[in-house]
C-alpha positions in Angstrom: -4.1 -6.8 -18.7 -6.2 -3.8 -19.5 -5.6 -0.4 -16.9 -8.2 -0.3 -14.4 -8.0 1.7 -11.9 -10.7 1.0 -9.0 -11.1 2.8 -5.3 -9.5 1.0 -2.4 -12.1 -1.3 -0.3 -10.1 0.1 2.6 -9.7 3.7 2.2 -11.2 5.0 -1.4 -7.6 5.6 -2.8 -7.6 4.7 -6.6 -5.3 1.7 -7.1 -3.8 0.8 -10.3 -4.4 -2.8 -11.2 -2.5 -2.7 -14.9 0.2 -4.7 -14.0 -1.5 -7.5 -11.6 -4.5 -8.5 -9.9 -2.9 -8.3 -6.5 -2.1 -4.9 -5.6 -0.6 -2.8 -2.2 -2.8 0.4 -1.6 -0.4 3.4 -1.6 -2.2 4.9 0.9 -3.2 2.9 3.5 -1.2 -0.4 2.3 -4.0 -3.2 2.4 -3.5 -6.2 0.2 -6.3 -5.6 -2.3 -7.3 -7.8 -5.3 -9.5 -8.1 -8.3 -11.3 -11.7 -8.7 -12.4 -12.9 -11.8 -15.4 -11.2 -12.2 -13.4 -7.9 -11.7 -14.6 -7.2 -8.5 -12.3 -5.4 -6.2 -11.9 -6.7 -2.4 -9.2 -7.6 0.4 -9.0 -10.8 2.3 -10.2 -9.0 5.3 -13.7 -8.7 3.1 -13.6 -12.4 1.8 -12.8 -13.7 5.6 -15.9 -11.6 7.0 -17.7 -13.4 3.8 -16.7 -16.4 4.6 -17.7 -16.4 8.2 -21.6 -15.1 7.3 -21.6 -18.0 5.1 -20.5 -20.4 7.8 -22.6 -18.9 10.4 -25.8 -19.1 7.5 -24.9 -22.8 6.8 -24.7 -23.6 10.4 -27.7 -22.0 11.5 -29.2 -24.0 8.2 -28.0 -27.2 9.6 -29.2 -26.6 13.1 -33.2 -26.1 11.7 -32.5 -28.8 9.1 -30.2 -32.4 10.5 -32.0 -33.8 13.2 -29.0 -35.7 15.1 -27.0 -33.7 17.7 -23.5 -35.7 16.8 -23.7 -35.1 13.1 -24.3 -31.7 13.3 -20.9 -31.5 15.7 -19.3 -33.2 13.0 -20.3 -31.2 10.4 -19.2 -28.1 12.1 -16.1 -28.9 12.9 -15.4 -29.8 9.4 -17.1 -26.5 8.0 -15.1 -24.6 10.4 -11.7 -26.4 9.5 -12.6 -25.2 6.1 -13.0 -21.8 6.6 -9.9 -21.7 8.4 -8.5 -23.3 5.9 -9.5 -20.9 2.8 -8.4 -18.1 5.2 -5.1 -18.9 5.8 -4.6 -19.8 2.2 -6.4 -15.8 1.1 -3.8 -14.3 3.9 -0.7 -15.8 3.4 -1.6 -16.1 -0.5 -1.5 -12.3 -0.2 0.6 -11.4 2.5 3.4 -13.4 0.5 3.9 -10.8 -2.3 6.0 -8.4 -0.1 7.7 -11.1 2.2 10.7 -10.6 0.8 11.5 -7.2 2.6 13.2 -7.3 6.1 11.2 -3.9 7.0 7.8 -3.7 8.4 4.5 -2.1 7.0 5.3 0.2 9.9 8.7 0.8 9.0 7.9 1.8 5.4 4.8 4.5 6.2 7.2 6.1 8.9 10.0 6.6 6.3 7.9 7.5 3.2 4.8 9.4 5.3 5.8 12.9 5.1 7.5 12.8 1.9 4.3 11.0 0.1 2.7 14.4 1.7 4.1 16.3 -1.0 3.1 14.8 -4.2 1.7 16.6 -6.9 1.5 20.4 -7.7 3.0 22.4 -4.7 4.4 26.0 -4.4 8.0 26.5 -4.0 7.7 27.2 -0.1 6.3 23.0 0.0 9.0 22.4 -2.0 11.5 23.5 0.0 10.0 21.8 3.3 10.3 18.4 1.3 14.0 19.0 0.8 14.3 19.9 4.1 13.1 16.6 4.9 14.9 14.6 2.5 18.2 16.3 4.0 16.9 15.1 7.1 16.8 11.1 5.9 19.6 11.3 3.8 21.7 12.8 7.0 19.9 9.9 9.6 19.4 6.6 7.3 22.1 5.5 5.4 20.5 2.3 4.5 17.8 4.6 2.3 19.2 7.7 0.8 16.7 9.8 -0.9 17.9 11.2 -4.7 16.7 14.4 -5.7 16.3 15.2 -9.5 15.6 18.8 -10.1 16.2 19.9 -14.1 19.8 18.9 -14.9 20.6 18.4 -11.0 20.8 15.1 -9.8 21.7 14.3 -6.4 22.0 12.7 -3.0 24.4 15.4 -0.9 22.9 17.1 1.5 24.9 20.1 0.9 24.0 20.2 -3.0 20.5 20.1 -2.1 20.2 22.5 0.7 22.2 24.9 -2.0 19.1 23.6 -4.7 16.3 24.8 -2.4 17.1 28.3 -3.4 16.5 27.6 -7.0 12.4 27.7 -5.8 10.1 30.4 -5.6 7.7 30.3 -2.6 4.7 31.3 -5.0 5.3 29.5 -7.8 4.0 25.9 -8.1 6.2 22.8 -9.0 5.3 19.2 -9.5 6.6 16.4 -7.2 6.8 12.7 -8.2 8.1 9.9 -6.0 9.9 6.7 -6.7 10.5 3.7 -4.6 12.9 0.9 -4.0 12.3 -2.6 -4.0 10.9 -2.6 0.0 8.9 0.4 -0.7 11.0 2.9 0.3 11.6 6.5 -1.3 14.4 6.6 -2.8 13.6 9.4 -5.8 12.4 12.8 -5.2 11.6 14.5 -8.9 11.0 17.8 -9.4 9.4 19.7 -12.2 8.7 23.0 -13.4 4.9 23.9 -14.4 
């Protein structure tokens, strides 16, 4: 697939679509994908779609069938439809990240003010991100937090509390994140500029 990155329907974030057409926003996690026509939008769009065309074709109905009983028919069926298509565009979506036992909620908390620090940052931001990653790896066993910093590689708390001395406040760094499989942080890079 060619790299394409597009702005998030949700929240203008650019969102890497090189690997798949179904994608998790970084930022604001919505579940956004590219159609066919390489159009970029989230089931939340197609539902609201959906219902303007069912609301259009009723009304169209309504000035056009003459019989009060067919036109009941025809919208329950229409509406059974759009139901339909909209359970199949939400769980058809929401099923790529079933597989982790942690919630949407769960995931920003952890990752929020880590993913706060990415990018160029002076030494002084630096430091406050350790500070933080101390804090998780001290309080959340289940999703410890290794920090890479030249030939250091670690996940003690005491070894990085030592490695926050190693950063000037004025100077700038760069800070890249990995995650696990649920979405988690679970890499903290560091790099000299």
């Amino acid at each position: 697939m060619e790299v394409k990155k597009i702005a998030c329907p949700c929240c203008g974030a650019n969102i890497d679509f090189s690997k798949s057409d179904k994608v998790k926003c970084e930022y604001c996690h919505a579940m956004v994908y590219l159609d066919d026509k390489g159009q970029v939008s989230s089931p939340e769009e197609d539902i609201e779609k959906l219902k303007i065309i069912a609301d259009d074709a009723a009304n169209e109905l309504n000035n056009s069938v003459g019989t009060k009983g067919f036109k009941i028919v025809f919208g329950l069926i229409f509406s059974c439809v759009i139901v339909f298509i909209s359970a199949i565009l939400i769980l058809g979506i929401t099923s790529i990240n079933t597989h982790s036992k942690y919630s949407e909620y769960d995931i920003s908390s952890f990752n929020n003010d880590l993913e706060l620090f990415t990018g160029t940052n002076s030494g002084m931001f630096v430091s406050n991100l350790l500070d933080n990653v101390i804090t998780k790896n001290k309080t959340d066993k289940d999703h410890v937090i290794t920090v890479i910093y030249g030939e250091i590689n670690t996940t003690d708390t005491d070894e990085i509390r030592q490695l926050k001395t190693n950063f000037e406040d004025f100077k700038n760094y760069e800070v890249s994140l990995d995650y696990d499989s649920d979405g988690f942080v679970n890499k903290v890079t560091i790099f000299d500029i």
